[in-house]
C-alpha positions as a Markdown table, in Angstrom:
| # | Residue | x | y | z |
|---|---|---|---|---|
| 1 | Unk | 0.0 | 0.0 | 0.0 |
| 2 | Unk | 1.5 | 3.5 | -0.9 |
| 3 | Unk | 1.8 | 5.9 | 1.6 |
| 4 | Unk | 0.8 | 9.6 | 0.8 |
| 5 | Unk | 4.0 | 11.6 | 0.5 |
| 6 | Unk | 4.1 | 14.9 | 2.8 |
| 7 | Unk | 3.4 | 17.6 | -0.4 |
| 8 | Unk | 0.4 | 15.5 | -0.7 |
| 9 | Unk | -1.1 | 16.0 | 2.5 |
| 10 | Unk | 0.0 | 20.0 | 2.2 |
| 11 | Unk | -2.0 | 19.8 | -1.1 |
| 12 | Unk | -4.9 | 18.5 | 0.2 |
| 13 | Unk | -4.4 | 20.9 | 3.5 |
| 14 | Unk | -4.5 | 23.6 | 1.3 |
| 15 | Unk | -7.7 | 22.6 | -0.5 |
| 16 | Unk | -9.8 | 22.5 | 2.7 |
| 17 | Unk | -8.1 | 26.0 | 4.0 |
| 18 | Unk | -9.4 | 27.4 | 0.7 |
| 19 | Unk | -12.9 | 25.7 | 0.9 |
| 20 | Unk | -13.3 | 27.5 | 4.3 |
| 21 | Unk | -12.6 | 30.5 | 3.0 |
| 22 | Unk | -14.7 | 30.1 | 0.6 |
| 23 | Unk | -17.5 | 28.8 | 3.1 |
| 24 | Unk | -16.9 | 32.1 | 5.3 |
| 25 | Unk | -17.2 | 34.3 | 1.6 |
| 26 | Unk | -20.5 | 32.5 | 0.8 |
| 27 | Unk | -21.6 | 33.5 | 4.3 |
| 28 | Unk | -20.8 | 37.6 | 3.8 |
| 29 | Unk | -21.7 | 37.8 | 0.2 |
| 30 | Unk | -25.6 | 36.8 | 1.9 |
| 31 | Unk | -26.7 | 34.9 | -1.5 |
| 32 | Unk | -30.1 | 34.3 | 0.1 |
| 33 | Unk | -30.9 | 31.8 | 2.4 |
| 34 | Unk | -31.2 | 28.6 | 0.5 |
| 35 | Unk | -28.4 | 29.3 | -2.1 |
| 36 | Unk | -26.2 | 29.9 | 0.9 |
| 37 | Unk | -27.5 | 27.0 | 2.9 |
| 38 | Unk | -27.1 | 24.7 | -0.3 |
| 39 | Unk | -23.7 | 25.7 | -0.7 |
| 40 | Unk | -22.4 | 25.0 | 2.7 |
| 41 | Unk | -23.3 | 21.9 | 2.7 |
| 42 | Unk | -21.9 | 21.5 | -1.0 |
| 43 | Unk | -18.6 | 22.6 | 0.4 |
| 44 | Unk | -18.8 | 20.7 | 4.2 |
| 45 | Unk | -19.7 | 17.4 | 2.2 |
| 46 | Unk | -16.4 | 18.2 | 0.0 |
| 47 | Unk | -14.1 | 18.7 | 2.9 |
| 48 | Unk | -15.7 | 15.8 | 4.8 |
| 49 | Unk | -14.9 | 13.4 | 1.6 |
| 50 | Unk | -11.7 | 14.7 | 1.9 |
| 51 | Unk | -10.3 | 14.1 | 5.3 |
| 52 | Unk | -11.6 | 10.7 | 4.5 |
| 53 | Unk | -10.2 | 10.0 | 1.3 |
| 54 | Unk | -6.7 | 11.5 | 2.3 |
| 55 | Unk | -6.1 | 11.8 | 6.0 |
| 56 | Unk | -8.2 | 8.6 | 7.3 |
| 57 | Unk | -6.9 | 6.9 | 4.0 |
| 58 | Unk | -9.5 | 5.4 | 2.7 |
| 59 | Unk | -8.5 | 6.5 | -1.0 |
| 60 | Unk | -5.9 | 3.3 | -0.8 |
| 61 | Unk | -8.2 | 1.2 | 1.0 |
| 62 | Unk | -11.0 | -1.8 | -1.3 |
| 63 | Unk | -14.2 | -0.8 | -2.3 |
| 64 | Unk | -16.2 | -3.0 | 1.1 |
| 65 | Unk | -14.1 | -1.0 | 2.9 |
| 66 | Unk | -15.2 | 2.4 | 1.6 |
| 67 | Unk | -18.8 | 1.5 | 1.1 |
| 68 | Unk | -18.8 | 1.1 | 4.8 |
| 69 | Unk | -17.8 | 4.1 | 5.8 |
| 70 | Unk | -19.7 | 6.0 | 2.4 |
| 71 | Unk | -22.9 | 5.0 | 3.3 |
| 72 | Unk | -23.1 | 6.4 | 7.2 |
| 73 | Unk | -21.6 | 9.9 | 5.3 |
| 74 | Unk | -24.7 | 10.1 | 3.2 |
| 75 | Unk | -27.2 | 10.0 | 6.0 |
| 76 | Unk | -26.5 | 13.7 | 7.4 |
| 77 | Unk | -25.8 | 14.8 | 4.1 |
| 78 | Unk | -29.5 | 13.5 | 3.0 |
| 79 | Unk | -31.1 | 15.1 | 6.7 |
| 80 | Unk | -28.8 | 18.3 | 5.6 |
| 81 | Unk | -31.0 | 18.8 | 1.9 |
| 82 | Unk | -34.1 | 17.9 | 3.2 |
| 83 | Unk | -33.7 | 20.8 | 6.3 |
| 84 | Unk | -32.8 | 22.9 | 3.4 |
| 85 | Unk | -35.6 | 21.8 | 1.5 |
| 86 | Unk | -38.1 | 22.1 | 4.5 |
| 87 | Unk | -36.9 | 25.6 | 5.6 |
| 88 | Unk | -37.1 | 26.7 | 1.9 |
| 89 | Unk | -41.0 | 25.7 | 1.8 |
| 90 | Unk | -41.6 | 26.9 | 5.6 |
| 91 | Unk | -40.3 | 30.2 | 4.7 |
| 92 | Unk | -41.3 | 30.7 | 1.5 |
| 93 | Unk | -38.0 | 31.2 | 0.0 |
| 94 | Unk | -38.5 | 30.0 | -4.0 |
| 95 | Unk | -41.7 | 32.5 | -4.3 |
């Protein structure tokens, strides 16, 4: 199994410091309420899959292996849309 080298794990340390910067821009620029929440979740699911892929190593790991860790990562992602979803009817948001 091949280890991740150190520029690799500064690459990918990188990626998530710029994906929380961009999750604090998406909070100032106020894109409305549902665009915002949509895209923080977007960008919290990204740096989730991340971590996992990269600093839990499952990138090098076989696909049971994954699979059992992907499909417990989907739940709050699925409770996170439809919270979106239901906050976007409750308040009106698309009309």
């Amino acid at each position: 199994m091949a280890h991740a080298s150190r520029k690799e794990y500064f690459v990918i340390f990188v990626w998530l410091f710029v994906l929380t910067i961009l999750e604090v821009a998406v909070v100032k620029f106020e894109l409305g309420k549902l665009a915002t929440a949509t895209a923080l979740v977007g960008l919290a699911v990204t740096k989730a899959v991340m971590v996992a892929l990269f600093y839990m190593h499952l990138k090098t790991e076989r696909k049971p292996l994954k699979l059992l860790v992907l499909i417990p990562m989907c739940i709050p992602v699925v409770y996170a849309l439809i919270l979106c979803i239901e906050a976007a009817v409750r308040y009106q948001v698309w009309g």
